[in-house]
Structure formats: C-alpha cells, structure tokens
C-alpha positions in Angstrom: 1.1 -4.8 -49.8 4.5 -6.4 -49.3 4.3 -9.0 -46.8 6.4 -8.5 -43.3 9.8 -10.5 -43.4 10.2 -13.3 -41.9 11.8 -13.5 -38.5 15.5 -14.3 -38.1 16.0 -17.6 -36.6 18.6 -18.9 -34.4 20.6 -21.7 -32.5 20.2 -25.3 -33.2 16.3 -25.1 -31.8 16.1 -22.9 -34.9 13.8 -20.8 -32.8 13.6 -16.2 -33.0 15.3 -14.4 -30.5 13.7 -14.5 -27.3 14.5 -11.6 -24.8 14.1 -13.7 -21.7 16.3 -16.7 -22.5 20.3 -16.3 -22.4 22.1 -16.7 -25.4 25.8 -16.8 -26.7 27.9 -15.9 -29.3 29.5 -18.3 -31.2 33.2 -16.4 -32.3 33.8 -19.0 -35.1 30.1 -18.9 -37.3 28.1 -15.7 -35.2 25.5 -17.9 -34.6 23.5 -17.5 -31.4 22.7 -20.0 -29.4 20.6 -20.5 -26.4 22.8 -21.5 -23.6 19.9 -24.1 -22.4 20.7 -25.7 -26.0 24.3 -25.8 -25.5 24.5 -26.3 -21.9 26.1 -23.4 -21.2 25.2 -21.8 -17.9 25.0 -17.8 -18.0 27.6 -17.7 -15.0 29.8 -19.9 -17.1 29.8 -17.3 -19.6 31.9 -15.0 -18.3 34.7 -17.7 -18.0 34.9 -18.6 -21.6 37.2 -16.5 -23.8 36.3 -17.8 -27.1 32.7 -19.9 -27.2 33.1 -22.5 -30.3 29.7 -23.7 -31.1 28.6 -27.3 -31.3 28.8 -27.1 -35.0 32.2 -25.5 -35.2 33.7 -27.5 -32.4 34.5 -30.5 -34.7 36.9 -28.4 -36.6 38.3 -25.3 -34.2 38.7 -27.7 -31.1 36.6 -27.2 -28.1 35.8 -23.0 -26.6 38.9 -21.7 -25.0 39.0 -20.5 -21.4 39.8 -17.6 -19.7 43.6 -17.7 -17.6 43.2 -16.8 -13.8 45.6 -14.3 -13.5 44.7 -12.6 -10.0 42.4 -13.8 -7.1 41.5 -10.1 -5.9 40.0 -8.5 -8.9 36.1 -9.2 -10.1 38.3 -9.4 -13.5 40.3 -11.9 -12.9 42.4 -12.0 -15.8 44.0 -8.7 -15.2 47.9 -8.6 -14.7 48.6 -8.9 -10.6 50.7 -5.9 -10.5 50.2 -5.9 -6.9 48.8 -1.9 -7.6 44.8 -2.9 -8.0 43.0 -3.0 -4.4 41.2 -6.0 -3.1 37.6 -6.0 -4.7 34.6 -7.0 -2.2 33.1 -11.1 -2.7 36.9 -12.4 -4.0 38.7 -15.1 -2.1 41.2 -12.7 -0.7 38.3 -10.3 0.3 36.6 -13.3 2.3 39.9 -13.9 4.3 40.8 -10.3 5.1 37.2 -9.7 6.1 37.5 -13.3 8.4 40.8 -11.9 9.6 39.0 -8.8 10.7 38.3 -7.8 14.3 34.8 -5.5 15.1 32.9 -4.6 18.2 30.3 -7.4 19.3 27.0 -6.5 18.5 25.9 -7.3 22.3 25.9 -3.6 22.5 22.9 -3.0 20.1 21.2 -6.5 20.0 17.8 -6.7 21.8 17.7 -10.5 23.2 14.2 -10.9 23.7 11.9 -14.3 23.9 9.7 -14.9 20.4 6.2 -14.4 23.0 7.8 -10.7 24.4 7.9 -9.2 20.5 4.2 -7.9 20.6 3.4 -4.9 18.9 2.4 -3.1 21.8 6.2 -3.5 22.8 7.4 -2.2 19.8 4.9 0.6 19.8 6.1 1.9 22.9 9.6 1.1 23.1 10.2 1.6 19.3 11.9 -0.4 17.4 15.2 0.9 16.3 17.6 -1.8 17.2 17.8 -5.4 16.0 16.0 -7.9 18.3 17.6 -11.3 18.6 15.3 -14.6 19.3 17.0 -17.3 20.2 14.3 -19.9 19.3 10.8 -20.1 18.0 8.8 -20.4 20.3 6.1 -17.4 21.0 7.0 -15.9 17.8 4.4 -17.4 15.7 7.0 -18.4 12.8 6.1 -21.7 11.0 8.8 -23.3 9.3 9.8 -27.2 7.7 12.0 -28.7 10.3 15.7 -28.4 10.1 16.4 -31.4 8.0 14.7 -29.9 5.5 17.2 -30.0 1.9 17.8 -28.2 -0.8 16.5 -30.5 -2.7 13.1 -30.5 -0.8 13.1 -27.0 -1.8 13.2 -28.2 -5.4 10.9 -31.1 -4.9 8.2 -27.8 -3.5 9.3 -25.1 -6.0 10.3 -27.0 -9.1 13.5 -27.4 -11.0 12.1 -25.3 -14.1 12.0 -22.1 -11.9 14.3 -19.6 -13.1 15.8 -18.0 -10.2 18.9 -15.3 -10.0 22.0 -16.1 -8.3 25.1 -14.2 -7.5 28.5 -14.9 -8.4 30.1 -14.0 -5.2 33.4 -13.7 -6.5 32.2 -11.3 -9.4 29.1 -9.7 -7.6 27.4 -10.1 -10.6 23.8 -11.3 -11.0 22.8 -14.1 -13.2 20.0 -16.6 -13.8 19.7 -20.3 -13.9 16.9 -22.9 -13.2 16.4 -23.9 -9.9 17.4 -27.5 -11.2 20.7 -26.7 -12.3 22.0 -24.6 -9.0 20.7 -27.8 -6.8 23.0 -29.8 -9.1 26.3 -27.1 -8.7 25.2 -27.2 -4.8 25.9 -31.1 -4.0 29.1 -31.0 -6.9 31.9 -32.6 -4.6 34.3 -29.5 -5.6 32.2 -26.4 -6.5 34.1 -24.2 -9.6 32.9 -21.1 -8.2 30.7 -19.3 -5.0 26.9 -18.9 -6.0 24.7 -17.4 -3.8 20.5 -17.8 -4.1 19.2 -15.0 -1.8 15.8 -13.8 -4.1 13.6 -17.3 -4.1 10.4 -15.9 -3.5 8.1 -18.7 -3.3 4.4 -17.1 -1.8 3.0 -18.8 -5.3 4.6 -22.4 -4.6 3.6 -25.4 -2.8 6.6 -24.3 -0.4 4.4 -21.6 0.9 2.3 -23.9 2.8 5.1 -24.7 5.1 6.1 -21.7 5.9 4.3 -19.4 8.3 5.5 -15.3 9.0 6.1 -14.3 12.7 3.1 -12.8 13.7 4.9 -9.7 14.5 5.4 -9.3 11.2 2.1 -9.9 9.7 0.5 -7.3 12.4 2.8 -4.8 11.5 2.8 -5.3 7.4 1.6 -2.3 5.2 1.0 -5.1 2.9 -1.1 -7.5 4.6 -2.9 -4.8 6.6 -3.7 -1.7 3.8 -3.2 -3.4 0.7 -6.8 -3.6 -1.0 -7.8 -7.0 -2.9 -9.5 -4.8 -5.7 -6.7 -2.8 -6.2 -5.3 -2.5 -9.9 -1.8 -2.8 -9.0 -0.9 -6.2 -8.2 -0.2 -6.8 -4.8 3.4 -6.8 -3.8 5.1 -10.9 -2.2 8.2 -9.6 -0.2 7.2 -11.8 2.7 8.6 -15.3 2.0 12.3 -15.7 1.1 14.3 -18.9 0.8 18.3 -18.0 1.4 20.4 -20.6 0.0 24.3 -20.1 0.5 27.5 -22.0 0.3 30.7 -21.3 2.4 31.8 -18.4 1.9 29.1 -16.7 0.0 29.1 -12.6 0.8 26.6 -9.8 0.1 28.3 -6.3 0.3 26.4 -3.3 2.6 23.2 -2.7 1.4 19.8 -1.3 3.6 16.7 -3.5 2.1 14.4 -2.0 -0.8 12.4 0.9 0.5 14.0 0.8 3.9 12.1 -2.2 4.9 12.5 -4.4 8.1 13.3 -7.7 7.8 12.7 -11.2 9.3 15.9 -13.6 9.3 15.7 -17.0 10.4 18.6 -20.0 10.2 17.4 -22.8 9.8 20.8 -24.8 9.2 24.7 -23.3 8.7 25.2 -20.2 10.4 25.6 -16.2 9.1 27.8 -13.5 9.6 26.1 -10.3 9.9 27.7 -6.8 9.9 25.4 -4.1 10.8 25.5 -0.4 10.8 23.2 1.8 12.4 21.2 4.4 9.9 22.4 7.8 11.6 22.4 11.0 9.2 25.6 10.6 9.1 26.3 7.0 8.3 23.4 7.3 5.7 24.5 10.4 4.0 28.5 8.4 3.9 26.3 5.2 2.7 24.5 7.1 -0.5 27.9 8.6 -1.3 29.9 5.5 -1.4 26.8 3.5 -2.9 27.2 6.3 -6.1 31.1 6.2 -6.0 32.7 4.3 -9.4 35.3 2.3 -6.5 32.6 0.9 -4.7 33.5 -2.6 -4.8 37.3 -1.9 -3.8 36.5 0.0 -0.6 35.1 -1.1 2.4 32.2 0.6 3.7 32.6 -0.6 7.6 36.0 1.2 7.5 33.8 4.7 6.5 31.9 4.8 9.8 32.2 4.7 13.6 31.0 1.4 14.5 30.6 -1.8 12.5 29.1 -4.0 14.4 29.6 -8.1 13.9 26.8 -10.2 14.6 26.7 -14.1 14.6 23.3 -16.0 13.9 23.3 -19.6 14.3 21.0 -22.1 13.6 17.5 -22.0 15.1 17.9 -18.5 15.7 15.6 -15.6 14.2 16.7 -11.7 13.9 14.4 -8.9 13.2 16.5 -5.9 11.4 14.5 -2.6 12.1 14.1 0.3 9.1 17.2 1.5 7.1 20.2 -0.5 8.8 22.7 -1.1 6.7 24.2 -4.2 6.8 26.3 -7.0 5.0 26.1 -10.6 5.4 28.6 -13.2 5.2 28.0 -17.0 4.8 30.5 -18.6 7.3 29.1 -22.4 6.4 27.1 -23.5 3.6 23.4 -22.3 5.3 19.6 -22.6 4.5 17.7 -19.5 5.9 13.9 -17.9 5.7 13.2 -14.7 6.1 10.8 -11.6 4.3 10.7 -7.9 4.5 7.7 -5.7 5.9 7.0 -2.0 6.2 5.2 -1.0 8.7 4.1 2.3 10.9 6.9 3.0 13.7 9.5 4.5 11.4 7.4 5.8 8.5 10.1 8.7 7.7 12.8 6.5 7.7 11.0 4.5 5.0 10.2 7.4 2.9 13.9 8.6 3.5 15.3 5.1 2.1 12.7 5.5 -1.0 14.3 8.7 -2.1 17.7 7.1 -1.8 16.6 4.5 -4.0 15.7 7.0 -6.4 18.5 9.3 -6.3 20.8 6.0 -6.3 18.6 5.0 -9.2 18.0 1.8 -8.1 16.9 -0.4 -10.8 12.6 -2.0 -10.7 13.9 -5.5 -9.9 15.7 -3.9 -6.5 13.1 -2.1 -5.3 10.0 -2.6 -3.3 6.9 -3.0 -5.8 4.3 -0.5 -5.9 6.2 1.1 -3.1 4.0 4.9 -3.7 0.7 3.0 -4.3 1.1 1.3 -1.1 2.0 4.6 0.6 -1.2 6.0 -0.9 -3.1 3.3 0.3 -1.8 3.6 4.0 -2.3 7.1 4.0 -6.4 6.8 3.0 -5.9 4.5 6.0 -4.0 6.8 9.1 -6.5 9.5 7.9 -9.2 7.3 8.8 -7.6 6.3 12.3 -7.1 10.0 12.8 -10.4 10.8 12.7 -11.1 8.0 15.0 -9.2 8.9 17.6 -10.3 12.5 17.3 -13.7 11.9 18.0 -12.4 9.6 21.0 -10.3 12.4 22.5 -7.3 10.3 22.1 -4.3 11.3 21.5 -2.1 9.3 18.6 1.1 8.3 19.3 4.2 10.5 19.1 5.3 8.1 15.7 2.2 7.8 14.2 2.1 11.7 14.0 5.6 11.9 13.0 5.5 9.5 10.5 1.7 11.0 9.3 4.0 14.6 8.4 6.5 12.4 6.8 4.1 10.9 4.7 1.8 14.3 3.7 5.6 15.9 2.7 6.7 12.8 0.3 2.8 12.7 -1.0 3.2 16.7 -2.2 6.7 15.5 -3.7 5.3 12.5 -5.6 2.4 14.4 -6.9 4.6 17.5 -8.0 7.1 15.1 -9.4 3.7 13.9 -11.8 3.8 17.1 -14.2 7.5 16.4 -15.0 7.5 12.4 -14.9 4.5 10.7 -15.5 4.4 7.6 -13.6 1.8 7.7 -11.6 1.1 4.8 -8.6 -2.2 6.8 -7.9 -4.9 4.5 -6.9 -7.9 5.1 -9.2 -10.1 5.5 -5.8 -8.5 8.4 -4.3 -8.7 11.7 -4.7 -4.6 12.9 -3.9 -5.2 16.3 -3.3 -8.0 16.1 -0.9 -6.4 13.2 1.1 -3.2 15.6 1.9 -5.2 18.4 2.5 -7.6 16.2 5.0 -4.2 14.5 6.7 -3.0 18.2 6.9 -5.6 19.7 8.6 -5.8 16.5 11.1 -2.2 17.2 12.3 -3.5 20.9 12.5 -6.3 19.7 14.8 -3.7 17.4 16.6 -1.1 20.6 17.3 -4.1 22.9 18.4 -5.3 19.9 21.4 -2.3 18.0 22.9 -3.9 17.8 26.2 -5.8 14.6 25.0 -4.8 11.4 26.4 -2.1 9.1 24.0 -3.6 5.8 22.9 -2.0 3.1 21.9 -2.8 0.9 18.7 -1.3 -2.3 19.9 -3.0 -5.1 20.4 -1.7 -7.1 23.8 -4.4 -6.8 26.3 -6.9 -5.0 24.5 -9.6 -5.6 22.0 -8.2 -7.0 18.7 -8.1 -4.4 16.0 -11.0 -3.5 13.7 -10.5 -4.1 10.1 -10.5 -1.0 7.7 -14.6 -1.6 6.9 -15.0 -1.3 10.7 -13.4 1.5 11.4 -15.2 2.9 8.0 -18.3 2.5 9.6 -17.4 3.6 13.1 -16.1 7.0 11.4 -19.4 7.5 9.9 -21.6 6.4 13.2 -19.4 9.1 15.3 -19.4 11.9 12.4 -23.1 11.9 12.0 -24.4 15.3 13.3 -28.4 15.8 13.6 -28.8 18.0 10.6 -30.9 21.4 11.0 -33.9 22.5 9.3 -32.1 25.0 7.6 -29.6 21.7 6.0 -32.3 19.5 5.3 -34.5 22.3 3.4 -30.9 23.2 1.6 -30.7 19.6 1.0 -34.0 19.3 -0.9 -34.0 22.0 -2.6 -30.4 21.0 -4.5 -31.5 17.7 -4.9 -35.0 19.5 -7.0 -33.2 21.4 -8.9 -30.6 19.0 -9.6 -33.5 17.2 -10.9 -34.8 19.6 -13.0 -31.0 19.6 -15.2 -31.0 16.0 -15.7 -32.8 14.0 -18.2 -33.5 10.2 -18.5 -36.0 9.0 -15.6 -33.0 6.2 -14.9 -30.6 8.9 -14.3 -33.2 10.9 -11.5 -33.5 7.3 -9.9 -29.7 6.7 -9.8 -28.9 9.9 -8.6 -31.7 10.0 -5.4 -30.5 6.2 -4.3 -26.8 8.1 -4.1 -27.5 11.2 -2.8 -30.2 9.9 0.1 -29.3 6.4 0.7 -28.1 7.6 4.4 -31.4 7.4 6.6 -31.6 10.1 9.1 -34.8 8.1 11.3 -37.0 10.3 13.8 -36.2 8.1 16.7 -32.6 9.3 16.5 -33.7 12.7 16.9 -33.2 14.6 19.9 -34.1 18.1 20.5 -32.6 20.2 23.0 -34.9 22.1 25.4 -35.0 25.5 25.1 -33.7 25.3 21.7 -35.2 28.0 19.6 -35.3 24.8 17.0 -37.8 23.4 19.5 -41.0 24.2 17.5 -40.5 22.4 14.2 -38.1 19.4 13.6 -37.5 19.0 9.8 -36.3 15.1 9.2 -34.8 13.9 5.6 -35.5 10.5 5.8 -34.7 8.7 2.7 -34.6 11.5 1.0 -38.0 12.9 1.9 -38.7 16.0 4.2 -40.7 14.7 7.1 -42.0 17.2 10.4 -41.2 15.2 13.4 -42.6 17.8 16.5 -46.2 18.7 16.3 -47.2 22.4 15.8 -50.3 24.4 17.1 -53.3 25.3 14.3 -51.4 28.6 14.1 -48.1 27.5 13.5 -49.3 24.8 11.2 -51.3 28.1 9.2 -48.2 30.2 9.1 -46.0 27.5 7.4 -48.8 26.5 4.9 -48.4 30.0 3.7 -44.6 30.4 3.7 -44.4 27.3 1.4 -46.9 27.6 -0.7 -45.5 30.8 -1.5 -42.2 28.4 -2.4 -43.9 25.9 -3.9 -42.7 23.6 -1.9 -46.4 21.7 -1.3 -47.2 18.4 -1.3 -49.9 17.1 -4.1 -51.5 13.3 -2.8 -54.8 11.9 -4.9 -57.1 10.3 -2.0 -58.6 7.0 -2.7 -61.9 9.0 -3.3 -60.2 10.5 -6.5 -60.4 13.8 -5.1 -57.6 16.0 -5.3 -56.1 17.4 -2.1 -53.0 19.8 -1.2 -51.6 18.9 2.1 -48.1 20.1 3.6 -45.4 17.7 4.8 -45.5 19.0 8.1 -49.2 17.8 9.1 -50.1 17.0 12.4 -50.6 13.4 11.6 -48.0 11.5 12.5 -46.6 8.9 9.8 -47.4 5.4 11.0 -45.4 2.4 10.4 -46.5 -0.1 7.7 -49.0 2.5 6.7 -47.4 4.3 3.4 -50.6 6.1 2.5 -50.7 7.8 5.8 -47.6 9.5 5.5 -47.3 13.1 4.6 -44.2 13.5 2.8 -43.4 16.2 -0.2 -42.1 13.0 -2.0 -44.1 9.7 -3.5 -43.7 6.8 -1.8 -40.6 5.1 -2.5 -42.2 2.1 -4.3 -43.8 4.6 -6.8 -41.5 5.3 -9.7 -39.9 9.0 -9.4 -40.7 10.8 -12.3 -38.9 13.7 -14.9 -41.3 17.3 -14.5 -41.8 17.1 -18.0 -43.5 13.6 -17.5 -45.7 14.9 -14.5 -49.5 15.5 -14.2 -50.5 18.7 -15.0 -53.8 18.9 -13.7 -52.0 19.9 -10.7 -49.6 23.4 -10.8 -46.1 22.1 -10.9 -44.1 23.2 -8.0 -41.6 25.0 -10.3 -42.4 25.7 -14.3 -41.5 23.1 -17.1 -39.5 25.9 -18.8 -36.7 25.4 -16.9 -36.3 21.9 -17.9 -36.0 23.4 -21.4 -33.2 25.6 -20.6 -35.4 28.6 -21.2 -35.5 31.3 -18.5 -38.3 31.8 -16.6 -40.7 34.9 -17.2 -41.2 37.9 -15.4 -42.7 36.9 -12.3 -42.6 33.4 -11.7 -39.7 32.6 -9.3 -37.2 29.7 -9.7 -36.5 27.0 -6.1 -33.4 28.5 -5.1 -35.3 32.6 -5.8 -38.3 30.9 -3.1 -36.1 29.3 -0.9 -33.6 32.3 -0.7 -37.3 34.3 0.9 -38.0 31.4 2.5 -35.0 31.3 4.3 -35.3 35.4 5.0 -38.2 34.5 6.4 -37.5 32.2 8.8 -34.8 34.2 10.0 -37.3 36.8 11.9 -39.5 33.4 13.4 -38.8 30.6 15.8 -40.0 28.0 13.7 -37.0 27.1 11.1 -33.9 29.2 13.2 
C-alpha cells in the first residue's frame, strides 16, 4: 500500500499547519508563517498591506503599511467622502457618544447597601432593575485590593495564556498571549485601543483571591443544580477579569443566555448605557442585532429611554436578566465581575436563549451547556414542587411562571431533536416524563390556590436543604401505607418476574432493586373501623409478612384461599421434618430470631434461588414449565390466573378489602 504523504510544512519553525495558532501570508514567497515566529501580532495584521517575510525582507524592503485614510470607518483606508456614516468603537464614535447627553439612570438604579441584597429581598421585590452598591461591605465579594496591577494579573494567570481581545476601533476580535497585551498596556503611546473583557480565570491561581457576592452564588443555576457527575463539563462564567484602556467601548449587547451579571471597579471608572428589556425594546434590539448597518447605527437612538450610568471605583452593580446595555471605558480601568442565572426571571432567560439562536449566535458567545443546565434545574423545581405540595404551600408567583416557561421551551427543544440532533439531554433523565410530571404539578397548583405562598429565601429561616435532602424528604412525605391488595400485587409481579429471568445473579440483582424500600410494622397504623382492620399484609424487604393477629377461623379460611394460589410457605424444621405453614401465622416474628419468622420468602442471608434449581420434594408453588416457555396444561393455573380468584375472593370478605 502506498504510504500517506507527508505533511506540508511551514514557516521558519518548519512546523505543519496548526489550526489554533495565527499565521500570515508572506505576498513575496507564499510562505506561511506563524505570527509568534515573526512577531507579528494578529491585531497587527490587519494594518499591514503587503507582509514581506523575514527571508524576503532583505531584498523587497521591509512589509508595507496600510494609509489612514478616515477616522470613522472600521476600514479605515476607505476614501473620506464625507457620505459613509460614523461606525460604533472609532475615535469619532467615542467623541460623539462623550458629547452625548441621556437621562440619569437615578430613575431605574436600586441604591441599596451590599448586607440588604438577600435573596429573600429579591424574591419578593423581584429583581428587574439594576441595584447599585456603593461599597463592599455585606455583600460577601472578595477581591485583591485596589492596587492590584495588571501585571499582578499576569504574575497569577501567566503570560503564556492566550486570551482574546478587541480592537475597539475595528470591533473585531483577536487573540494574543496575555504577555504581549501587558506589554501594549504600559507602551508610553498605545498604536491602537485593545480591550480584554473575556479573562476567565476560575482554573488560575487568581481564583483564590477572588470571592463571588454571595447573592450570586445563592442564586446560581450553576453552583446550585449543576451535578458533579454530570457528562457535560460544568460551565465557569462566574469569574471575569475586565481590563480596559481609555476609551475602550463595547456596543449594546444583553449577556449570553440572558444572564445577570456582577460588575465591580476596582480602579478607573465605566460608562454604562442601559436599556430596559421591554417587548418592544427587545423585538427593535433582535432586529437591529440582524441588520447588515449595525455598526453604523446607534441602537440608544432606536428606543425610548437610554439610560447613562456611571460606576466608579469601589463600586459593585448587579444588571438583572436581558438588559441591554453598552459600556464605555472613560479611564484606563480594572474590573471583576461574572454572570449567573438564576430562578426570578426564568422566561426572560429562555426568551434571550431563542434570540441567541435565531441571531445565530456563535458557541464561543453563548452560555455553555445552556439546555443541559435547563434540564438539570427542571429535575430540580419538580422536586421542590412536590415539596411544597405535600406542605400545603403555595410556590411563588415567579417560580410558577418561570416553571410554564420552562415546560414550553423543554417541548421546543425536544421537538427541535427529530430535525436537529444536538441533544444537551442528561443521560439520567427521562425528558418526556419530567414535562409531563412538571405539567401536571402546575395542573395541581391551578386546581388549589387557596394554599398559603412560601417563600424560598433564606434570611431568617432555616438554611436551604441540598438537592439529596430534599430527595429524601420527598420520599419520607410520599410514602403511603400500602394495602393488602398492593402488597399481594406486589409479590405476585415480582414471582412471576422471576419465573422470565434466568441467571441466579440476575434474580438477586433484581429483588435488592425492586425491595430495597423497607415498609417496617412499627410504621403501620390501622385505622379503626377500617374494614382492612382484620388482616394487615406488610412487604418488608420484599417478603409478605401478617402484622394483626387473626382468630383460628380466620387463620382456616386464608389457609385455604392460598393454598388454592399456591402462594404457601415451605420451611424444613430443625427436626428434618417437613412442614407447610402460611405467612400469616399467629406467631409473631421476633427480633434477632430469623427462624422464628414466618415469611413466604427464605431468610435474606439464604441465597434466592431460580425454580428450576429448587427442591422438588416439595410441590412448587407454580409448575417449572413456565420457566421453559411452554404453556401450562389444562388445569393447572398460572400466579396471575390464582391471584386474579384470589383477589375475587377477597372482594366478598373483610379480610383483604
């Protein structure tokens, strides 16, 4: 066979192509060359009209620059005809925007103290307007101290990190080390505006100094649903370094899937410009976000009321779901923050998503794994649902909107599976059963409103219980005393069940799963004057036990229903006499005292084992044929044929109805 060719190699490292690193074309030899090789930056790139490589410099002079012909236009070498509009992030976009005048946004700011921002506030008085903190305290935010550097942030992340910038004046996107943009940052005169907004450092040294507000990390989907087992990895949105120079501008945007956001200063000052999310603002926003003049058109100008909001240093801002805001750099400025979602504005998350989608929103500017965390937080509310259903408590009114938010964009995602398989689907749940339980827990909601609203905040009340907590509570609360009739249904499945299976290992498996729940006689309570008062049926470990004790005659009568069924009870005495004794005897089973109990079952250190491995010196309770998939002959019943006369039976006595 002919061997595969060899790879092409390139540059002066003489190294393949590699799709992660930057690389330019030389216009004199069409080489490639890394620009790490060369020292070329990739923002530099778009400045150079005609690269010359190191080898071809020597001859054809050094590369040859671009000529600035305009300072409006991303392009700036176009012809300044005086006809192209001013394009957002240029020089002259900076100083119209400065020369602008906008309403304060006193209006719609919440000042608040850090120790007031509980979630039990936020819970009740909701949280749709941006909350202003003027300082740290009683927020719970850790953070280095204000004479913290940008190079201490490269002494914590390292200079080898490649991190993406922004070329204000282009808004274009572009990568470079962390290294070279803390050189560009202290250059005396600085060629050009960069802007590093996406440092996300949870896996670096740095995180250690840094410390979320607590508001935050009660409130985050993330920290609070996210499962460590789960297969997607988990999504680090929380911890953002924001370094700016003068002059540095991000256009309107609303944060990937229409998270909140955390924004502290810790030096320099920003310039925010906010907009609230109204239907109407947001269906103007997705329209202009899709428009081909974007850039050259100023979104604040579109809607009612942009609203200009100064953050100096020191101070913190929390941005609530889906406002859509821009952000200028008024001083060079070192900031924190991280985005959260959470469970007061659930339909304006999912609302945000779909945006995203329509918008189609590149990966890299979206929130990751943002349907498997939705998944995940559904499995969750169903749970607290349930809880607060069996405490007569009322959920709150945006827990129960944003629960029928959730069960509509959870029909849409798994609809949208047939056509476009991509599916965020944790392997642990079950989709279609989770909507239909969340469904028929709203139903249950609509049908009682009279019960009393509860509140899931945290401020003087209990703290609250993790997921396995609540887990277990659920299952305490939803435990109802099973009836004869269940438990006798319950055996009978689990018999004939055994009867279609095969290896011993797979019978002992399958019992440990099916009976592990222990439904003890103690718990038992029967109700006087209960015509279920004669005979109490327990399935304890998977064993039918009598619990009440039964007169000679009603003992006589049940000996001969069920051995009519089959359903008997065959125990070898120490004596090595063989005896037939019915699980309901009169003697009670005494603790420590296995061989004294009268159950249909061995004792559950005996090994369980296959009817075709049984002792047939005794009449098996049903025949060995049906373990051969033969059918039984004319006359001898099957379990479910007895139980079914069993059952019609009991239906004419006291004893099992």
């Amino acid at each position: 066979a002919r061997g595969m060719a060899p790879a092409q190699l390139y540059c002066v490292c003489r190294q393949p192509y590699d799709v992660h690193r930057f690389m330019i074309e030389c216009d004199i030899c069409k080489d490639w060359f890394h620009g790490s090789c060369v020292q070329v930056e990739e923002h530099h790139a778009a400045d150079i009209d005609l690269y010359h490589c190191p080898n071809c410099q020597p001859i054809h002079g050094p590369s040859l620059m671009k000529k600035r012909n305009n300072w409006h236009r991303h392009d700036y070498t176009e012809v300044d005809d005086g006809t192209r509009p001013v394009q957002a992030g240029t020089a002259i976009f900076i100083q119209q925007l400065q020369d602008r005048s906008f309403p304060s946004a006193d209006v719609v700011i919440v000042p608040m103290q850090g120790s007031h921002v509980t979630q039990h506030y936020l819970e009740t008085e909701g949280f749709h307007y941006p909350i202003m903190v003027p300082d740290l305290d009683g927020l719970g935010l850790k953070l280095p101290p204000p004479s913290f550097s940008v190079r201490d942030v490269e002494q914590y992340v390292g200079g080898d990190k490649v991190v993406d910038v922004i070329d204000v004046a282009r808004q274009a996107d572009s990568k470079m080390k962390l290294g070279e943009f803390v050189k560009y940052y202290y250059q005396p005169a600085r060629p050009k505006v960069l802007n590093l907004i996406s440092l996300e450092f949870s896996d670096t040294k740095m995180a250690d100094l840094v410390e979320v507000p607590e508001i935050a990390r009660k409130l985050s989907w993330v920290e609070n649903y996210w499962p460590d087992d789960s297969f997607f990895p988990k999504p680090f949105v929380q911890k953002y370094c924001l370094m700016g120079v003068k002059d540095s501008y991000t256009d309107f945007h609303i944060d990937f899937g229409g998270t909140s956001v955390w924004y502290h200063v810790l030096w320099g000052e920003k310039v925010f410009y906010l907009i609230k999310p109204t239907k109407a603002n947001l269906a103007l926003y997705e329209s202009w976000s899709s428009s081909a003049n974007q850039s050259e058109v100023f979104f604040g100008e579109k809607v009612d009321k942009c609203y200009k909001c100064v953050v100096k240093q020191g101070t913190t801002i929390l941005l609530p779901t889906g406002w859509i805001h821009a952000v200028l750099t008024s001083q060079d400025c070192m900031a924190f923050g991280g985005n959260f979602l959470h469970n007061l504005n659930i339909g304006m998350q999912l609302r945000c998503y779909e945006m995203e989608r329509r918008l189609k929103t590149p990966d890299l500017f979206k929130f990751p794994y943002f349907e498997a965390i939705s998944w995940y937080v559904a499995k969750n509310l169903l749970e607290t649902l349930k809880e607060l259903r069996e405490d007569k408590c009322q959920p709150q009114a945006h827990l129960v909107e944003g629960v029928k938010a959730l069960i509509s964009a959870l029909k849409t995602w798994l609809r949208r599976e047939l056509t476009e398989p991509t599916s965020e689907v944790p392997d642990n749940i079950r989709p279609s059963l989770l909507i239909k339980e969340l469904t028929k827990e709203i139903r249950l909601l609509e049908e009682d409103p009279s019960r009393p609203v509860k509140s899931q905040g945290i401020t003087e009340s209990p703290p609250p219980r993790s997921s396995l907590e609540r887990r277990r509570q659920v299952r305490r609360h939803s435990h109802k005393l099973p009836s004869n009739l269940d438990i006798l249904e319950l055996h009978t499945r689990e018999v004939l069940r055994r009867l279609e299976v095969g290896p011993l290992e797979e019978v002992r498996a399958a019992l440990n799963g099916k009976f592990k729940k222990i439904f003890a006689p103690s718990a038992v309570t029967v109700k006087k004057g209960s015509p279920d008062n004669a005979l109490r049926l327990v399935l304890c470990n998977g064993r039918i036990m009598r619990e009440c004790p039964t007169s000679p005659s009603t003992e006589k009568t049940l000996q001969d229903m069920l051995s009519l069924t089959g359903l008997m009870c065959q125990q070898t005495p120490e004596e090595g006499t063989v005896s037939q004794e019915a699980w309901w005897s009169t003697q009670a089973p005494q603790v420590g005292s296995p061989g004294e109990e009268h159950l249909y079952r061995d004792s559950s250190l005996s090994p369980l084992l296959h009817p075709t491995k049984r002792q047939t010196h005794n009449p098996s309770p049903i025949s060995n044929q049906a373990t051969k998939g033969k059918r039984p002959k004319k006359g001898m019943a099957t379990a479910k044929q007895r139980l079914g006369k069993l059952l019609k039976m009991g239906s004419h006595t006291r004893l099992l109805v």
